[in-house]
ZAFIVO-487767 format. One record per residue: x, y, z of N, C-alpha, C in turn; residue in three letters. Coordinates in steps of 0.05 Angstrom, whole numbers. Example, Ala and Ser with C-alpha at 12.3 -4.5 7.8 and 13.67 -1.06 7.14 Angstrom:
// residues 2
+--------+---------+--------+---------+----------+--------+--------+---------+--------+---------+
| n.east | n.north |   n.up | ca.east | ca.north |  ca.up | c.east | c.north |   c.up | residuo |
+--------+---------+--------+---------+----------+--------+--------+---------+--------+---------+
|    264 |    -114 |    156 |     246 |      -90 |    156 |    264 |     -66 |    156 |     Ala |
|    257 |     -45 |    142 |     273 |      -21 |    143 |    258 |       1 |    157 |     Ser |
+--------+---------+--------+---------+----------+--------+--------+---------+--------+---------+
END
This chain:
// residues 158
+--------+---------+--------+---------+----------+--------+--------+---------+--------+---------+
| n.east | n.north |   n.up | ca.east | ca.north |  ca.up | c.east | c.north |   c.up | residuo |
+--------+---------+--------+---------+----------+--------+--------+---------+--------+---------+
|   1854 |    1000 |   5518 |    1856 |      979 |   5537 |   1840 |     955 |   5528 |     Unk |
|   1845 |     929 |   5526 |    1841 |      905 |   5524 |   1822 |     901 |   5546 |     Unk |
|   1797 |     897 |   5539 |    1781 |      888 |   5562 |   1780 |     861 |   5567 |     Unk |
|   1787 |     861 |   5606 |    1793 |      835 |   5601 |   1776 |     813 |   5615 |     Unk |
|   1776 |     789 |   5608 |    1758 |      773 |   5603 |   1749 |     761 |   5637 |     Unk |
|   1725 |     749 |   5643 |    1722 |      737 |   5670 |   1733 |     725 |   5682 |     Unk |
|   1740 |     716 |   5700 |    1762 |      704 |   5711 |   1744 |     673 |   5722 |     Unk |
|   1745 |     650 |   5705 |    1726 |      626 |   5718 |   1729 |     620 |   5737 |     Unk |
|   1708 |     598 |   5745 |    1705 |      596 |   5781 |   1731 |     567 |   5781 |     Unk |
|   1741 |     563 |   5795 |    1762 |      547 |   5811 |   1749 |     518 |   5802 |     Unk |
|   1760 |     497 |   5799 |    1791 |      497 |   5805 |   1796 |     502 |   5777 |     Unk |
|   1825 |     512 |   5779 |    1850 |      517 |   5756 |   1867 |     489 |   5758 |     Unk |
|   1870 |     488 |   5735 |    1898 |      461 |   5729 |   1915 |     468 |   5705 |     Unk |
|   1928 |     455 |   5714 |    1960 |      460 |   5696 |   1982 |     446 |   5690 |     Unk |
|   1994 |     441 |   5665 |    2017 |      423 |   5663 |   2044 |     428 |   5655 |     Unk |
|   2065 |     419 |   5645 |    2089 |      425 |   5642 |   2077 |     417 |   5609 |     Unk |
|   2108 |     423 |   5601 |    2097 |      415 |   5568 |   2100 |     386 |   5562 |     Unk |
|   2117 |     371 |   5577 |    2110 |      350 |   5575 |   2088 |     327 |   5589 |     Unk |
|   2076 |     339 |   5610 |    2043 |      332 |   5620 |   2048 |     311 |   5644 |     Unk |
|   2082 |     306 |   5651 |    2090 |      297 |   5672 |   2079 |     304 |   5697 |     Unk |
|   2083 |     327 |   5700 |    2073 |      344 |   5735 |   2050 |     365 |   5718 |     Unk |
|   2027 |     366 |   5745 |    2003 |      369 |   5735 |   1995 |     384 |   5764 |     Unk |
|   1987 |     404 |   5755 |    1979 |      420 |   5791 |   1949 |     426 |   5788 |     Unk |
|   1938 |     440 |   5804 |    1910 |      436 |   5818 |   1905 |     461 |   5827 |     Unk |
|   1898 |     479 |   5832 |    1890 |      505 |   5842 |   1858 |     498 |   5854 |     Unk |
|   1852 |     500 |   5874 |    1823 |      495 |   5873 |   1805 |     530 |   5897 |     Unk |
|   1819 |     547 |   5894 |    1809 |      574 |   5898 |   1818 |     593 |   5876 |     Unk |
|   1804 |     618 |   5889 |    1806 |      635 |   5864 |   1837 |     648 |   5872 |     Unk |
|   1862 |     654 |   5848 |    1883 |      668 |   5858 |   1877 |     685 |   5873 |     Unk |
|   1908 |     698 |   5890 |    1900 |      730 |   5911 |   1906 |     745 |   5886 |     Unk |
|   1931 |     745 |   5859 |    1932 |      765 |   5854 |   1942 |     756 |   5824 |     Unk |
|   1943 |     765 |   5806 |    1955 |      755 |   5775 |   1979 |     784 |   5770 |     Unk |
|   2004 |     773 |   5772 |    2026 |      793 |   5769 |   2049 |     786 |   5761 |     Unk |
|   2054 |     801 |   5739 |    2074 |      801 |   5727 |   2095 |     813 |   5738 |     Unk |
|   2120 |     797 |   5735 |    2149 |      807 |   5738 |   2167 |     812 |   5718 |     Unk |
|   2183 |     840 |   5723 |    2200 |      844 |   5703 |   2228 |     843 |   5711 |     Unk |
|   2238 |     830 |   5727 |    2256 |      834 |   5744 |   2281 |     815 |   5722 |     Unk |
|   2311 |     820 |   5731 |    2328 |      800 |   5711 |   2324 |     770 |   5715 |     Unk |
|   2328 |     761 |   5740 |    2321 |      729 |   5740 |   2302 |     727 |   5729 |     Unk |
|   2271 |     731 |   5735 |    2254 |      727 |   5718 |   2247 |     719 |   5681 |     Unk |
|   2275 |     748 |   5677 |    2278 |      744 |   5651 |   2285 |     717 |   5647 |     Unk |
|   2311 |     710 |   5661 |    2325 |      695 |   5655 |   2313 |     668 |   5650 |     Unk |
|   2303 |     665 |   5671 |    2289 |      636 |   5689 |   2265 |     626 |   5665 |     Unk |
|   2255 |     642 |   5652 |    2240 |      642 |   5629 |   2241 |     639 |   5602 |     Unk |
|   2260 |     652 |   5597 |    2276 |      657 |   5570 |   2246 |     682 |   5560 |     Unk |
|   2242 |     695 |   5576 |    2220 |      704 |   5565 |   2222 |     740 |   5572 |     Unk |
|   2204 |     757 |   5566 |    2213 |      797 |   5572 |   2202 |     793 |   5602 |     Unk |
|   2185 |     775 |   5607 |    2180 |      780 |   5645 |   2160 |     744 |   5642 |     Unk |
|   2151 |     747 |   5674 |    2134 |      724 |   5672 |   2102 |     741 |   5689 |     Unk |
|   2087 |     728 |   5683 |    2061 |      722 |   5692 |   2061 |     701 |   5725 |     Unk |
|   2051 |     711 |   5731 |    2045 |      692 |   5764 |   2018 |     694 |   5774 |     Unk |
|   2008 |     674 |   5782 |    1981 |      664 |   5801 |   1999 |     675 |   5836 |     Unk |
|   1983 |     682 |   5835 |    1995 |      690 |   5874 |   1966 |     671 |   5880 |     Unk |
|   1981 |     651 |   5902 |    1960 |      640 |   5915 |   1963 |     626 |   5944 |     Unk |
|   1935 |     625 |   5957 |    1953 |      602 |   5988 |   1963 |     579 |   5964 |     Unk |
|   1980 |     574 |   5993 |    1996 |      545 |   5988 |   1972 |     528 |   5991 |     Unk |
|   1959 |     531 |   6016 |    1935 |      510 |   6016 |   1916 |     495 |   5998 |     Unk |
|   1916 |     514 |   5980 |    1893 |      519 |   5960 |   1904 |     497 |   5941 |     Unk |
|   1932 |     490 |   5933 |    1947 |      485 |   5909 |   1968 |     455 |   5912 |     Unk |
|   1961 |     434 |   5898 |    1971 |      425 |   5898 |   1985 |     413 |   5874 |     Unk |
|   2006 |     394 |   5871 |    2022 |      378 |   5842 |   2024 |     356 |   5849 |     Unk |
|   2019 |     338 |   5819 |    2029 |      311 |   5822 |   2057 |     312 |   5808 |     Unk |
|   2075 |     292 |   5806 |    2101 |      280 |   5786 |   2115 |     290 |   5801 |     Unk |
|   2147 |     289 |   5786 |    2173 |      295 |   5796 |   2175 |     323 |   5794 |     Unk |
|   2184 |     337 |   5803 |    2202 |      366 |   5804 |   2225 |     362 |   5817 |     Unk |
|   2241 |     389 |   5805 |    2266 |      392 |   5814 |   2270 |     424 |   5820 |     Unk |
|   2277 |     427 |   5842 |    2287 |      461 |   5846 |   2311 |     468 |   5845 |     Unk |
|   2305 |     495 |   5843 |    2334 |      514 |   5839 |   2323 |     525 |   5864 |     Unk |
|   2348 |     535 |   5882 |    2348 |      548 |   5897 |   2360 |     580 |   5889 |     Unk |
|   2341 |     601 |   5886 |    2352 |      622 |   5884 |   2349 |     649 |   5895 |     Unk |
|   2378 |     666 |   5902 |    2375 |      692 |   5921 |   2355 |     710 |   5900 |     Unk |
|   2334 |     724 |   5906 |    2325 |      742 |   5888 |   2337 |     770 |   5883 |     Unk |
|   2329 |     785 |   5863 |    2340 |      817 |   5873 |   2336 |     831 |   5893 |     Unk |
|   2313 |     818 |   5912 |    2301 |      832 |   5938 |   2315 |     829 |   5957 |     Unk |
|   2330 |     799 |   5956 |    2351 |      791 |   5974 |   2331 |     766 |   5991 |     Unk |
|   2306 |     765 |   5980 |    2291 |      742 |   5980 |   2299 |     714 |   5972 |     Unk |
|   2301 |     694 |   5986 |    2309 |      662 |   5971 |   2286 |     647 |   5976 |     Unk |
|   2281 |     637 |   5939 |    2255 |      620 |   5939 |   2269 |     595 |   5925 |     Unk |
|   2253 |     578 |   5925 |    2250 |      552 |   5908 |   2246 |     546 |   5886 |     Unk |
|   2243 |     549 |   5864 |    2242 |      555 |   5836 |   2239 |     518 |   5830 |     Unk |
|   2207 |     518 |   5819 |    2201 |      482 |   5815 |   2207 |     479 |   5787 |     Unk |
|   2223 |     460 |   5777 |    2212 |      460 |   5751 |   2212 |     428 |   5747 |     Unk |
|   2196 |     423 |   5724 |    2192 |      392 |   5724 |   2221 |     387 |   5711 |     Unk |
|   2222 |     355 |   5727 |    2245 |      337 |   5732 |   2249 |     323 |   5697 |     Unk |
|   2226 |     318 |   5683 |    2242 |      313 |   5658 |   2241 |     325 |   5631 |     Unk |
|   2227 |     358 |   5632 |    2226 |      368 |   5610 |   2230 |     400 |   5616 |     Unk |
|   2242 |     413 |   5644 |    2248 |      427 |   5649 |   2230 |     459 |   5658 |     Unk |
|   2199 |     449 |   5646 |    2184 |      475 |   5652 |   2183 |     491 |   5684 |     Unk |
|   2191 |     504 |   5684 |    2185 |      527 |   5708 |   2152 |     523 |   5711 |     Unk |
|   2150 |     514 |   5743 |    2122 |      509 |   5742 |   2107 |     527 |   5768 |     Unk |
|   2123 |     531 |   5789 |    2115 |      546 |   5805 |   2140 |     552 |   5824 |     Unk |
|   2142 |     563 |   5853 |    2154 |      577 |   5868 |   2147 |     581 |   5897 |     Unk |
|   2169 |     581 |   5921 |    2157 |      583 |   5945 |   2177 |     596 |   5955 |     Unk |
|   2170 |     624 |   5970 |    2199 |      641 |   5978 |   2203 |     628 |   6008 |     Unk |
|   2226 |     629 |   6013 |    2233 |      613 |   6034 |   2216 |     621 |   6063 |     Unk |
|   2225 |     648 |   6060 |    2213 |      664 |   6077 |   2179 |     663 |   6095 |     Unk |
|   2168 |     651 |   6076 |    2135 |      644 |   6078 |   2130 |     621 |   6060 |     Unk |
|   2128 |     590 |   6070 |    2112 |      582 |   6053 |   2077 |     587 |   6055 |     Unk |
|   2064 |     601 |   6063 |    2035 |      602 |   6062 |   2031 |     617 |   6030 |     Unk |
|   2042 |     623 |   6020 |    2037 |      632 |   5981 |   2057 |     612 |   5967 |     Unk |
|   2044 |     610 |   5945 |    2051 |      600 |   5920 |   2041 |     608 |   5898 |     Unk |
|   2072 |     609 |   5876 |    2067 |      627 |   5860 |   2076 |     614 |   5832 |     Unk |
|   2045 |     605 |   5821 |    2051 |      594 |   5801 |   2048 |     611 |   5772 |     Unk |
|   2077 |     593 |   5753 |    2069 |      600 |   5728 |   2048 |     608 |   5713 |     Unk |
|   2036 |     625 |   5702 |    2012 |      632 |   5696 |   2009 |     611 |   5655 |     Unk |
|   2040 |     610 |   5646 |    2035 |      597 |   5626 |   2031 |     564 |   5624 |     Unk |
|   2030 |     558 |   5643 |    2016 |      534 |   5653 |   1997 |     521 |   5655 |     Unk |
|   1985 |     542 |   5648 |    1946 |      542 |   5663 |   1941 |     533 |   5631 |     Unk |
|   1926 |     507 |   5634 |    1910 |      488 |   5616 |   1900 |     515 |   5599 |     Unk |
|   1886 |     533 |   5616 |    1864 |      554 |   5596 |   1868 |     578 |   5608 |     Unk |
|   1902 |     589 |   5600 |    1911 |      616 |   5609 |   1902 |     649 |   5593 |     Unk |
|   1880 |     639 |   5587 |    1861 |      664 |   5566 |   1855 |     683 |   5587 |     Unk |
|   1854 |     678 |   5608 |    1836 |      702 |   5628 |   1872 |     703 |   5651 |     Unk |
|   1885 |     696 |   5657 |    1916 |      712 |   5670 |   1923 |     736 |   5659 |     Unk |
|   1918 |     758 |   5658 |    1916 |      782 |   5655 |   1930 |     803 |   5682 |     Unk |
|   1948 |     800 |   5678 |    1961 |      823 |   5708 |   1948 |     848 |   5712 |     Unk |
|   1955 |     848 |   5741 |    1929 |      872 |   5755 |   1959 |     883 |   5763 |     Unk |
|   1978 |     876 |   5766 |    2001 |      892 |   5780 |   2026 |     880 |   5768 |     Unk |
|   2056 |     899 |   5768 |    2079 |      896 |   5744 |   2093 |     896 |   5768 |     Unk |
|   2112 |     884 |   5775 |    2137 |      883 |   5791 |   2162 |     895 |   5775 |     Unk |
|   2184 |     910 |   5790 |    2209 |      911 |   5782 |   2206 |     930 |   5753 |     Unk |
|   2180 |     948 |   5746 |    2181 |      961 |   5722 |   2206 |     978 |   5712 |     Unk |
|   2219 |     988 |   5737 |    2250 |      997 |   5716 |   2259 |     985 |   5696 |     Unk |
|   2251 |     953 |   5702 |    2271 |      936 |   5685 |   2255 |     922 |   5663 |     Unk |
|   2230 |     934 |   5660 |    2210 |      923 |   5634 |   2228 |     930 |   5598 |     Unk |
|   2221 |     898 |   5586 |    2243 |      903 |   5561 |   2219 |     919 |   5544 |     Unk |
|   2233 |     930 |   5523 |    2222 |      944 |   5505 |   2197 |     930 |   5483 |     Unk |
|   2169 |     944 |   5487 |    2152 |      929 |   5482 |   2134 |     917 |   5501 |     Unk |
|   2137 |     913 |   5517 |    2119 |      897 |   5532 |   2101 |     917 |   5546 |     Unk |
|   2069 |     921 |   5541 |    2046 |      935 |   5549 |   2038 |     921 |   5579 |     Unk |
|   2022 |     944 |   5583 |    2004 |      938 |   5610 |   1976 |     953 |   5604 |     Unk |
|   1961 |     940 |   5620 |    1936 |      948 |   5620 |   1936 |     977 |   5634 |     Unk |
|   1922 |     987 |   5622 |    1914 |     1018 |   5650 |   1904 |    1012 |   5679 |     Unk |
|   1893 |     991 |   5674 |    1886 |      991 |   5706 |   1911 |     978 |   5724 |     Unk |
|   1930 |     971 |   5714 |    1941 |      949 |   5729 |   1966 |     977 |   5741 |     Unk |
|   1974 |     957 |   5761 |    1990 |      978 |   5785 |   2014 |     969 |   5774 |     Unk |
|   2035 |     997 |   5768 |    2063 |      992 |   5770 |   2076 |    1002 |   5796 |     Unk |
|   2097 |     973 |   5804 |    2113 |      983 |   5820 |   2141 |     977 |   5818 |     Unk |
|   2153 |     993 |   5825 |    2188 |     1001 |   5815 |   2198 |     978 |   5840 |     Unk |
|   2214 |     963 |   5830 |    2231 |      941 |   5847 |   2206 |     921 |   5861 |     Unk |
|   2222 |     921 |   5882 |    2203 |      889 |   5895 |   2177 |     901 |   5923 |     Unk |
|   2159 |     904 |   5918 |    2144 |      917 |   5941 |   2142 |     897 |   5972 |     Unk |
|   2151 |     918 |   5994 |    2167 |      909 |   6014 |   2139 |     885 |   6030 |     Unk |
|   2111 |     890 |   6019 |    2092 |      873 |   6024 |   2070 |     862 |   6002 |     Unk |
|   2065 |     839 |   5981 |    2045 |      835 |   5971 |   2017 |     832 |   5980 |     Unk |
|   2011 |     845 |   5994 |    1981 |      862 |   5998 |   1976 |     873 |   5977 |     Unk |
|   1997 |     893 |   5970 |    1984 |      919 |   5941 |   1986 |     901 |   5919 |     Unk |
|   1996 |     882 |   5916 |    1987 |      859 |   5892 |   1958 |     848 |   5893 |     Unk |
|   1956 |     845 |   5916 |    1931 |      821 |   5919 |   1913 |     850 |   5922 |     Unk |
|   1913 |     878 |   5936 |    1888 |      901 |   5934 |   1881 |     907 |   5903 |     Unk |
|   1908 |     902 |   5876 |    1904 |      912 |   5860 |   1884 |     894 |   5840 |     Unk |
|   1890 |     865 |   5852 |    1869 |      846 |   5835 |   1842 |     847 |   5845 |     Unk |
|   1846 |     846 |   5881 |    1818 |      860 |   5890 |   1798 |     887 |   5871 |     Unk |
|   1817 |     910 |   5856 |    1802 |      934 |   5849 |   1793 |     923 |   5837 |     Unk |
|   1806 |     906 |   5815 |    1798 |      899 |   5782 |   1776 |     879 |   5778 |     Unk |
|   1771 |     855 |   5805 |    1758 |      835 |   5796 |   1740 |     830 |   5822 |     Unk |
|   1735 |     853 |   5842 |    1728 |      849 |   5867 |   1743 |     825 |   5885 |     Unk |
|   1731 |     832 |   5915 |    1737 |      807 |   5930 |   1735 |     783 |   5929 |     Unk |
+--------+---------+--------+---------+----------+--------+--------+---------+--------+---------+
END
């Protein structure tokens, strides 16, 4: 197991790759979790993504964005941000609740310490892609993220 590194004190910031839209985190995330689900894949071009679970309160962006509106596999519809002139996937708001936001974790100016404490949708993890021992797998979409945010609680306290 990869021991993993401290998690620094707040605020977090972050940009697109072209440095247009620029976000702000100024608490500590509830939870760092990865998804392996197919949109995810997709939405990424990547084997899963990394996510900041956080209040909405906590987080804010400057510049343009543009959303996709999309049904999830949960049957969940979120907002999918991505900047307006160079296309990065930057964060997310499920319709359902805006009080979380769930940003890109490859975004983060200094994404050395985003380390997932919990795996979403693991049926569908591509070949290759590790997890830590401590981190929680759960099969499909869990019907409440509490056990996301208890599992970053085990790893890095309250």
């Amino acid at each position: 197991m990869t021991a993993r590194p401290p998690i620094p004190s707040p605020p977090y910031t972050g940009s697109c790759l072209c440095g247009q839209v620029r976000w702000t985190l100024k608490a500590r995330p509830l939870a760092v979790n990865a998804c392996h689900c197919t949109d995810c894949k997709k939405t990424t071009g990547a084997t899963n993504v990394v996510m900041l679970i956080a209040r909405s309160e906590d987080f804010s962006s400057t510049g343009e964005t543009q959303f996709y509106r999309k049904r999830a596999d949960s049957g969940r519809e979120l907002d999918i941000q991505r900047c307006a002139k160079c296309g990065t996937r930057m964060f997310h708001h499920n319709l359902a609740s805006n009080a979380l936001v769930f940003i890109a974790a490859g975004t983060l100016d200094d994404p050395s310490w985003a380390i997932p404490t919990s795996h979403i949708w693991v049926e569908k993890i591509s070949p290759g892609v590790t997890m830590e021992e401590d981190a929680i797998q759960v099969v499909g979409q869990p019907t409440d993220r509490k056990i996301l945010m208890d599992a970053f609680a085990k790893v890095y306290g309250s």
